[in-house]
N, C-alpha and C positions, 0 to 999 in steps of 0.2 A: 504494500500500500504506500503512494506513495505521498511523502512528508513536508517535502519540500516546495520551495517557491508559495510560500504563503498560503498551503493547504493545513498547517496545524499552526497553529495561533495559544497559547496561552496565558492567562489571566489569572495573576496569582493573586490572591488577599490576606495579607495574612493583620492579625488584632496583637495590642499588647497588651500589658497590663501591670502598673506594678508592683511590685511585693512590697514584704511590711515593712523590708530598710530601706524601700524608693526607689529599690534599682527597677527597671525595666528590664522585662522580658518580654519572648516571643510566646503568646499561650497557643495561639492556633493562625492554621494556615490550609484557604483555601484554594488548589485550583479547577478552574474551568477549562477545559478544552475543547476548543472549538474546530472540529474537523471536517474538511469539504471532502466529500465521495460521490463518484461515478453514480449514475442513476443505476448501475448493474451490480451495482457492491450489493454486497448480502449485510447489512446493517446489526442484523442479530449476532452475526460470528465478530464483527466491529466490536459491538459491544461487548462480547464475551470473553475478549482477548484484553481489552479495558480493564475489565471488573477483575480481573488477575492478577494486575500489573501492578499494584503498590506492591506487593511482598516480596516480589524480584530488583523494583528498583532501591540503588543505592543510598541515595539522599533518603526516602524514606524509611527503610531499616535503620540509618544513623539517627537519625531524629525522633523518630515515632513516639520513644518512652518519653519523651519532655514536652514535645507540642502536638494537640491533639490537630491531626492531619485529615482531608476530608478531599473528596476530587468528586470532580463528573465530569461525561463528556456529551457534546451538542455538536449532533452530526448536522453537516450543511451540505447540500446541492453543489456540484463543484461547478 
């Protein structure tokens, strides 16, 4: 599937918050993904390969136990 040339787009949010000595942290981080597919793409296997992919990626194994992490994806007509 292909990624490039401005077919995946993402939109990170993330919130802070701070604790009781005033430092600031990061509590949570949202992204959205926004991805263009072929009118012939099978959208279901899209998304089923999505809904798998935090546990494989890196950044969120490293971070998961301190900022609660949360994602979607929003397929678009390419």
């Amino acid at each position: 599937m292909p990624a490039s040339e401005g077919r995946l787009i993402g939109d990170i949010t993330g919130e802070v918050e701070a604790e009781d000595d005033g430092v600031i942290v990061i509590k949570r981080i949202h992204a959205t993904y926004h991805l263009k597919v072929d009118p012939d793409v099978d959208r279901a296997k899209v998304q089923r390969a999505f809904d798998g992919h935090m546990p494989k990626c890196p950044v969120y194994r490293s971070i998961s136990g301190s900022i609660d992490i949360t994602s979607e994806l929003v397929l678009e007509d390419a």
